[in-house]
py3Dmol code that shows the C-alpha trace and the ligand (Angstrom):
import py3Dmol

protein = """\
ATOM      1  CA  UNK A   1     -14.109  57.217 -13.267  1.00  0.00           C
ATOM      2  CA  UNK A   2     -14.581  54.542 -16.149  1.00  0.00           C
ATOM      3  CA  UNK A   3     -17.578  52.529 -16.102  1.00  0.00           C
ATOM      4  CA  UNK A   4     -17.181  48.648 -15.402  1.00  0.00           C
ATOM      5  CA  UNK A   5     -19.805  45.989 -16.781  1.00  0.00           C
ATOM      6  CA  UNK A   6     -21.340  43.184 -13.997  1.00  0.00           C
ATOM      7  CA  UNK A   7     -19.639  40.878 -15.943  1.00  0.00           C
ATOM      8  CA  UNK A   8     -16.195  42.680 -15.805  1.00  0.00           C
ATOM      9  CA  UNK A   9     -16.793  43.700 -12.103  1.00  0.00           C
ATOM     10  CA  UNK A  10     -17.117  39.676 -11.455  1.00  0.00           C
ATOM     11  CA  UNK A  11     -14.453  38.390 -13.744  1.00  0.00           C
ATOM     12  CA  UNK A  12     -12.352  40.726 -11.710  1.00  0.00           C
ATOM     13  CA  UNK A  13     -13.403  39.488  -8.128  1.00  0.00           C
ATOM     14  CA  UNK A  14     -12.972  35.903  -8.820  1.00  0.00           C
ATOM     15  CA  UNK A  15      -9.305  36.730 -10.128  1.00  0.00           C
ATOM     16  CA  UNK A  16      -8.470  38.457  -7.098  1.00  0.00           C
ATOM     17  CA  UNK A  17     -10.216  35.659  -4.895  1.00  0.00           C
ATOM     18  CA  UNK A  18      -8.365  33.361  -6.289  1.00  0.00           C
ATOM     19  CA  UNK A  19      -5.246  35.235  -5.977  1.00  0.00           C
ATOM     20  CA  UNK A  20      -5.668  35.464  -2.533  1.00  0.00           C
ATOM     21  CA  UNK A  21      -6.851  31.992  -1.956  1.00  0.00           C
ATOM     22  CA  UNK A  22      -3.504  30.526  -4.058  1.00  0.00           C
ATOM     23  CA  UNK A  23      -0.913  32.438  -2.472  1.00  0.00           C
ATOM     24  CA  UNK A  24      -1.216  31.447   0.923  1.00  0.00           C
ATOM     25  CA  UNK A  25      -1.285  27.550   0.028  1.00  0.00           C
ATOM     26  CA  UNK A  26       1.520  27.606  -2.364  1.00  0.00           C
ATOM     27  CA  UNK A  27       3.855  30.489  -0.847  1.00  0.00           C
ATOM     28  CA  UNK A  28       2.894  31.954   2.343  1.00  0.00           C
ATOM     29  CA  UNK A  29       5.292  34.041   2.643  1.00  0.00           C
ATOM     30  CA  UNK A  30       6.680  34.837  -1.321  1.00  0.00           C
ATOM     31  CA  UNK A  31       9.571  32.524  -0.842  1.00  0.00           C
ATOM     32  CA  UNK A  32      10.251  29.620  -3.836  1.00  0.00           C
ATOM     33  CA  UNK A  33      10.256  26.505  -1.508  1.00  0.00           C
ATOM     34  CA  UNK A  34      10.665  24.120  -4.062  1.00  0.00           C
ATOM     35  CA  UNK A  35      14.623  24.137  -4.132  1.00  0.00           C
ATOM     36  CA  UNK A  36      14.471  23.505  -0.373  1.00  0.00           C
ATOM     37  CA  UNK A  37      11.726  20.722  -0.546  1.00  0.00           C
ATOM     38  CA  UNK A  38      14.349  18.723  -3.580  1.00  0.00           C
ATOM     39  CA  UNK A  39      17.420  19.573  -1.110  1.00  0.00           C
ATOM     40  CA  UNK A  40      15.594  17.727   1.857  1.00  0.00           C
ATOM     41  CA  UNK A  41      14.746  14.528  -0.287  1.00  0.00           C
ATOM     42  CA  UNK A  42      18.146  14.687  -1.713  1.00  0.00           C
ATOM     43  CA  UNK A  43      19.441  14.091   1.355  1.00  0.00           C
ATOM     44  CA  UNK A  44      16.638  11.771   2.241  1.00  0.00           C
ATOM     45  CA  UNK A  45      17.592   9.285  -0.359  1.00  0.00           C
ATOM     46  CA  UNK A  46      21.661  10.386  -0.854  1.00  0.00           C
ATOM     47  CA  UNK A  47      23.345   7.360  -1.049  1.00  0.00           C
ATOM     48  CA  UNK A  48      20.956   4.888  -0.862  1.00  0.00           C
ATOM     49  CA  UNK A  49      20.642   1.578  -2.929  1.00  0.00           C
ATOM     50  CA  UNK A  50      17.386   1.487  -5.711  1.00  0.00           C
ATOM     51  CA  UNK A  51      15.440  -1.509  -5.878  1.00  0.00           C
ATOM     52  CA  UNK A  52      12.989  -2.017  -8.324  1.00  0.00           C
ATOM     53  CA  UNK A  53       9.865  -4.103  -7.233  1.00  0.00           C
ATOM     54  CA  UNK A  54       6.060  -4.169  -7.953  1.00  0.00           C
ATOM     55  CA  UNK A  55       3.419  -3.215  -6.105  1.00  0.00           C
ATOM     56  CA  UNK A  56       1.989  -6.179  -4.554  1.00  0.00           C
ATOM     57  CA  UNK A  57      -1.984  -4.685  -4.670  1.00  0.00           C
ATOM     58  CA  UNK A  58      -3.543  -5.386  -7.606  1.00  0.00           C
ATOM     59  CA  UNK A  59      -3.057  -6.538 -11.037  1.00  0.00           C
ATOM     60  CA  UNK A  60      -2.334  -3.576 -12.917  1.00  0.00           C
ATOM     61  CA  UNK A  61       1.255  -4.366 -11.186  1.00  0.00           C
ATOM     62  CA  UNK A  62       3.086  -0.615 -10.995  1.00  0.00           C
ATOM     63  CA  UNK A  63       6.699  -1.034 -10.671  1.00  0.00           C
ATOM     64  CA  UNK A  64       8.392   0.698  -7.318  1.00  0.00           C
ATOM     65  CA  UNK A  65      11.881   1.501  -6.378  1.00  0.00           C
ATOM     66  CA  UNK A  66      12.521   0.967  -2.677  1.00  0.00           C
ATOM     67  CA  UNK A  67      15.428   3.205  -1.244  1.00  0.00           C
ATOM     68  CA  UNK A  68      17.594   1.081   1.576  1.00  0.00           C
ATOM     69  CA  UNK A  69      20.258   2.544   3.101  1.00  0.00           C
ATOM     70  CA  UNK A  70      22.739   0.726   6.071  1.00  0.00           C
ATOM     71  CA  UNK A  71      22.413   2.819   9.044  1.00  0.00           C
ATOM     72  CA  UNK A  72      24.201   1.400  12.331  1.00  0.00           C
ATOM     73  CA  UNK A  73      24.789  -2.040  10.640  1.00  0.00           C
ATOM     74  CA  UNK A  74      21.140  -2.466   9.459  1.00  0.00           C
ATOM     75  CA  UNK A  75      19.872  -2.164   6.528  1.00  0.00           C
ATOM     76  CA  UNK A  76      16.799   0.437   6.305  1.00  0.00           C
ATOM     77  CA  UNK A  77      13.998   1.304   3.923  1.00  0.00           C
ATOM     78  CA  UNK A  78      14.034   5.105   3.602  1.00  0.00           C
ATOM     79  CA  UNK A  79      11.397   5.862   1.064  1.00  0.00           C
ATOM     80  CA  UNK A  80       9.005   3.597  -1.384  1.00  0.00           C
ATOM     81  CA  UNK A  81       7.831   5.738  -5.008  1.00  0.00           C
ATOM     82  CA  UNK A  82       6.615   5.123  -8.393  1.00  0.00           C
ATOM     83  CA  UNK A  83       9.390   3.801 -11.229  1.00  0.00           C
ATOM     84  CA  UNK A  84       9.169   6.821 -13.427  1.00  0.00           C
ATOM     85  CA  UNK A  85      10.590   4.453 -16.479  1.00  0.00           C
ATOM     86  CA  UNK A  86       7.840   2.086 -15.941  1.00  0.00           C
ATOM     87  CA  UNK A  87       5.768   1.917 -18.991  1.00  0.00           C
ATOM     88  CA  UNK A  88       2.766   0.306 -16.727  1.00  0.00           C
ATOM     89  CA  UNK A  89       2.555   3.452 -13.854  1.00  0.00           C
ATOM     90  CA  UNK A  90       5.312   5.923 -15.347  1.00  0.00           C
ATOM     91  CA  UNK A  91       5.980   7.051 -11.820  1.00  0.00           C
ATOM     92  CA  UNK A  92       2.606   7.263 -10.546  1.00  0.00           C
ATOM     93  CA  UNK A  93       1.109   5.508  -7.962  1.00  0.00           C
ATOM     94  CA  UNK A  94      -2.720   4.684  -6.661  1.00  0.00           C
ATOM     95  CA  UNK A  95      -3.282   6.124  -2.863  1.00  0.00           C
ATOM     96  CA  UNK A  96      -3.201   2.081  -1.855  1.00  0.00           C
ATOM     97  CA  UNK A  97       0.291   1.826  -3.476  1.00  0.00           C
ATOM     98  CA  UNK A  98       1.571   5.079  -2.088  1.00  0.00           C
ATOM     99  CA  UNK A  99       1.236   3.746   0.880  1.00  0.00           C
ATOM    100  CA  UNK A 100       3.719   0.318   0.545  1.00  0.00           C
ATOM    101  CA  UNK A 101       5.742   1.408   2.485  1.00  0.00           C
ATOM    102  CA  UNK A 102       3.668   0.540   5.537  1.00  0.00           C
ATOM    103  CA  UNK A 103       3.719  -2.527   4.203  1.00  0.00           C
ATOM    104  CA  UNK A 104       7.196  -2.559   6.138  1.00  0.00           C
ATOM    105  CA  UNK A 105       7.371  -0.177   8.264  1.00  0.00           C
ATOM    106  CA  UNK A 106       3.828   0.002   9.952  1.00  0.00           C
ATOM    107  CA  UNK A 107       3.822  -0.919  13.909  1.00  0.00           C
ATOM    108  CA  UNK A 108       0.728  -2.927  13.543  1.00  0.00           C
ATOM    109  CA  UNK A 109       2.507  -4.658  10.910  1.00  0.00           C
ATOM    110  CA  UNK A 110       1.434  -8.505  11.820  1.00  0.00           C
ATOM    111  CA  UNK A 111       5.073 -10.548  11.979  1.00  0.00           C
ATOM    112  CA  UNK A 112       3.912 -14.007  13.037  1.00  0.00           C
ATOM    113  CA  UNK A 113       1.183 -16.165  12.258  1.00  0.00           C
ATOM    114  CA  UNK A 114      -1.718 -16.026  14.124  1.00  0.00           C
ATOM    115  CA  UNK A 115      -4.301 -18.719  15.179  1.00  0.00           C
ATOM    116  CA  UNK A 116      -7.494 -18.429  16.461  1.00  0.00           C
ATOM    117  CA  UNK A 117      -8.782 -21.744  17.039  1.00  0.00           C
ATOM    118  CA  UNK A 118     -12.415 -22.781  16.815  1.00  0.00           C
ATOM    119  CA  UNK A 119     -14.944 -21.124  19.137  1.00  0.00           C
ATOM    120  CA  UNK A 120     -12.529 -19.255  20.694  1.00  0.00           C
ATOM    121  CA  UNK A 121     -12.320 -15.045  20.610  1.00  0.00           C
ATOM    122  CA  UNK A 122      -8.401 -15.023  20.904  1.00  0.00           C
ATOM    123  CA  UNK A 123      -5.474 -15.196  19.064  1.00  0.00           C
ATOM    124  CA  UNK A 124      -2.552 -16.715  19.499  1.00  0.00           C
ATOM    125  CA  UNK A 125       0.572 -16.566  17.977  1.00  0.00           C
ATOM    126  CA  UNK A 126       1.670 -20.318  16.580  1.00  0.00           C
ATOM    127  CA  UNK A 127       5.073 -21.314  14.737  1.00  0.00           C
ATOM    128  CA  UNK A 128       4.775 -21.797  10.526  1.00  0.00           C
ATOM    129  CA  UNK A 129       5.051 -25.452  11.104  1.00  0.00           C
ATOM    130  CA  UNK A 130       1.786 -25.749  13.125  1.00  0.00           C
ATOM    131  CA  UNK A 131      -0.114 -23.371  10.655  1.00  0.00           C
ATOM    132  CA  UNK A 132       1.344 -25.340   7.442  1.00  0.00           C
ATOM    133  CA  UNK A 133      -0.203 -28.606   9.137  1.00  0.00           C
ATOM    134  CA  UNK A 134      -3.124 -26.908   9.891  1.00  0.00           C
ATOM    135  CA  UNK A 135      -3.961 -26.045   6.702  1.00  0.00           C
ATOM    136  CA  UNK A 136      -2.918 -28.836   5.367  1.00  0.00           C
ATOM    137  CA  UNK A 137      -4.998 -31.014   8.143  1.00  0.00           C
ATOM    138  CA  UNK A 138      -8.178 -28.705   7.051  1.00  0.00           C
ATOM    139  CA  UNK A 139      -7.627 -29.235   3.152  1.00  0.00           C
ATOM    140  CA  UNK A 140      -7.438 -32.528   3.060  1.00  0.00           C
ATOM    141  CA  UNK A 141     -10.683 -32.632   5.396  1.00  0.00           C
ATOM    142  CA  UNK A 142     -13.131 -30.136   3.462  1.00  0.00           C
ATOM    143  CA  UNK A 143     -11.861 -32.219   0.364  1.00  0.00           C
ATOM    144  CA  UNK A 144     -12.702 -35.557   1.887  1.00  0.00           C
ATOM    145  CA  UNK A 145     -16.130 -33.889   3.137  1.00  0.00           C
ATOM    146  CA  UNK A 146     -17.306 -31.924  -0.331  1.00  0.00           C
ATOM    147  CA  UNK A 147     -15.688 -34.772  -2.966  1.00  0.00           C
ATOM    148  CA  UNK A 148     -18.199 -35.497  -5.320  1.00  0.00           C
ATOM    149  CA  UNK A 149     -17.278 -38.661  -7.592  1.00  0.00           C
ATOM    150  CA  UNK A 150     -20.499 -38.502  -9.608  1.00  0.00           C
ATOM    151  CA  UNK A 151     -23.445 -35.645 -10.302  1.00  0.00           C
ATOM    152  CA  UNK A 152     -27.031 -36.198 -10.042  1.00  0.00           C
ATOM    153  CA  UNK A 153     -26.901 -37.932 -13.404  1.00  0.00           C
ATOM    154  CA  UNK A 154     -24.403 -40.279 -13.012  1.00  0.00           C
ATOM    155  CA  UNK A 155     -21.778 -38.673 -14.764  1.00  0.00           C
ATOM    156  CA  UNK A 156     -18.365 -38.926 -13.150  1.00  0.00           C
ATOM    157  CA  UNK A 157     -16.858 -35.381 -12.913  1.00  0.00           C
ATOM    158  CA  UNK A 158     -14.503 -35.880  -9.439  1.00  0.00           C
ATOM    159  CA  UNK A 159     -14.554 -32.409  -8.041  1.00  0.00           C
ATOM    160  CA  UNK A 160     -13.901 -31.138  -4.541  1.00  0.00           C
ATOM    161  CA  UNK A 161     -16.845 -28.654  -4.049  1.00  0.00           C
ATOM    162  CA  UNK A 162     -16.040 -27.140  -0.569  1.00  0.00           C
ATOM    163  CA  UNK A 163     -12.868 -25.401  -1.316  1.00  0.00           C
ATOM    164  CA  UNK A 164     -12.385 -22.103  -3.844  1.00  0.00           C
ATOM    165  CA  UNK A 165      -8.986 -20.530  -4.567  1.00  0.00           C
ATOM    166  CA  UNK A 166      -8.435 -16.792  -5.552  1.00  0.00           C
ATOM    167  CA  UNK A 167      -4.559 -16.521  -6.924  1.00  0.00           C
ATOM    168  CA  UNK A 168      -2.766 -13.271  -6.145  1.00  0.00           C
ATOM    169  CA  UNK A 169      -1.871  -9.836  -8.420  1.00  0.00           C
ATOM    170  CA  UNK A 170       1.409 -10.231  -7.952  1.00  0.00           C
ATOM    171  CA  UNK A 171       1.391 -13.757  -9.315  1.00  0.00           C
ATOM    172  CA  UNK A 172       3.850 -14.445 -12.365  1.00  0.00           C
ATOM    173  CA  UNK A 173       2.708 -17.036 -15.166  1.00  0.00           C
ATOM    174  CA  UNK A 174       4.724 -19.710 -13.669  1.00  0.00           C
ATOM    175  CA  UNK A 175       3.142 -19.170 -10.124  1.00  0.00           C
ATOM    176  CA  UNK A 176      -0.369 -19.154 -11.443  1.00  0.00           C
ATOM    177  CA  UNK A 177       0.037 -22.049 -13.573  1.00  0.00           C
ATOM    178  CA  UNK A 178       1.244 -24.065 -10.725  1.00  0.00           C
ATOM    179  CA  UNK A 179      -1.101 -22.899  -8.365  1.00  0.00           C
ATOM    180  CA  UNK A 180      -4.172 -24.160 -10.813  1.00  0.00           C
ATOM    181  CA  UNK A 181      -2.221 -27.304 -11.698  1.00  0.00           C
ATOM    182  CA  UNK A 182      -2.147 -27.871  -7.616  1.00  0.00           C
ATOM    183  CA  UNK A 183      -5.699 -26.836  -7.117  1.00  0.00           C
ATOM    184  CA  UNK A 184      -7.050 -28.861 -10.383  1.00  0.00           C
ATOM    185  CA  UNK A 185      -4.991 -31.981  -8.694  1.00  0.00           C
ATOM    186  CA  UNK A 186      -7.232 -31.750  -5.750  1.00  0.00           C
ATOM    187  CA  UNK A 187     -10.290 -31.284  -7.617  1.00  0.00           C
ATOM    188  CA  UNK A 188     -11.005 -27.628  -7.109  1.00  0.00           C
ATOM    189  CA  UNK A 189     -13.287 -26.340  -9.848  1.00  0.00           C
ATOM    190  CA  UNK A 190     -13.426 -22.778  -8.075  1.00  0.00           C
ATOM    191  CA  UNK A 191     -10.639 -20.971  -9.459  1.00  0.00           C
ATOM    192  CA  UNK A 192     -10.513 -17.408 -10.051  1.00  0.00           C
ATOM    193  CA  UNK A 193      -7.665 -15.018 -10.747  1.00  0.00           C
ATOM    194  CA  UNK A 194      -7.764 -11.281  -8.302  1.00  0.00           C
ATOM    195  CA  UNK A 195      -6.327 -10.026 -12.203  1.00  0.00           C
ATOM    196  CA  UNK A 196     -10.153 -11.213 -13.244  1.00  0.00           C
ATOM    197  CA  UNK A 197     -11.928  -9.268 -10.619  1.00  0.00           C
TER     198      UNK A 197
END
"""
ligand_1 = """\
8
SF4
S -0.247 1.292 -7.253
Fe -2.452 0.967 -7.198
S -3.011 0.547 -9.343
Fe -0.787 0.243 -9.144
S -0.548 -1.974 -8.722
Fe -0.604 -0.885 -6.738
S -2.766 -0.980 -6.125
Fe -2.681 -1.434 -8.312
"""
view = py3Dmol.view(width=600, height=400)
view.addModel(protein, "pdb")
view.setStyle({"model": 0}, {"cartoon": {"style": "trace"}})
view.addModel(ligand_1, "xyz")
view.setStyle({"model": 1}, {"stick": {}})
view.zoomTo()
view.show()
């Protein structure tokens, strides 16, 4: 019988526990699944229209093609995944935006606005009209309540110090520069950008 090192006898065992431990996870039962797994997708997406879009999470903005397809007379969204020709995410996604689909399709999806009113533990649901005056009603009173005209040494400097404003990732140029030329109007010296965090 040939003599075996420790170090051979081990190099050998981890092979073969490895062996072992790979099959069973990747082919259970020695067929080649992938051909099956690309045939299901295929059919998955077959047909369906590509939209490009970004992911809406955070500022490194990966692009996303959304897969819609009309089924019954309504349009649905069959399948959200990374824009391989994207030079920002070249088809890869973080876990949060793997999950955007949810975004649209998740049952605890919130559709309407929701109110919960001072003091009170519920909410209720309330049309956009009555939460645009709201805020608006609650804007113009933490500015009329926080305005400061002149600082402890006289100097005028007109700032509203009771309100911040944090802009969005998925903010373009345009949108951010309006949003700051908004909040400077008002007086808002707190102004950060989420692509800054
Ligand atoms: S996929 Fe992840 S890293 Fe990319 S934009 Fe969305 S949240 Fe950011």
């Amino acid at each position: 019988m040939p003599e075996i090192t420790r170090r051979e006898f081990l190099k050998l065992g981890a092979a073969g526990t490895a062996g072992m431990a790979l099959v069973p996870l990747a082919n259970p039962l020695g067929f080649d699944l992938a051909p099956a797994k690309k045939r299901a997708l295929d059919l998955r997406i077959a047909g369906a229209k590509e939209v490009h879009s970004l992911c809406p999470y955070c500022a490194v903005g990966c692009s996303l093609i959304a897969y819609t397809k009309e089924i019954n007379g309504k349009a649905q969204l069959l399948q959200i995944e990374g824009d391989p020709d994207s030079p920002v995410n070249e088809g890869r996604l973080c876990p949060k935006g793997a999950t955007a689909m949810q975004l649209a399709t998740s049952s605890r999806r919130v559709e309407k606005p929701q109110y919960r009113a001072p003091g009170s533990s519920k909410w209720e649901e309330k049309s956009w009209d009555f939460m645009l005056d709201k805020l608006a009603q609650n804007i113009k009173a933490s500015r009329d309540n926080t305005f400061v005209a002149q600082d402890a040494n006289g100097n005028t400097v007109n700032r509203t110090e009771g309100i911040a404003f944090a802009g969005g990732a998925a903010f373009s140029s345009e949108e951010g520069y309006f949003a700051t030329k908004l909040m400077r109007s008002l007086g808002v010296v707190h102004i950060e950008q989420q692509a800054r965090v």
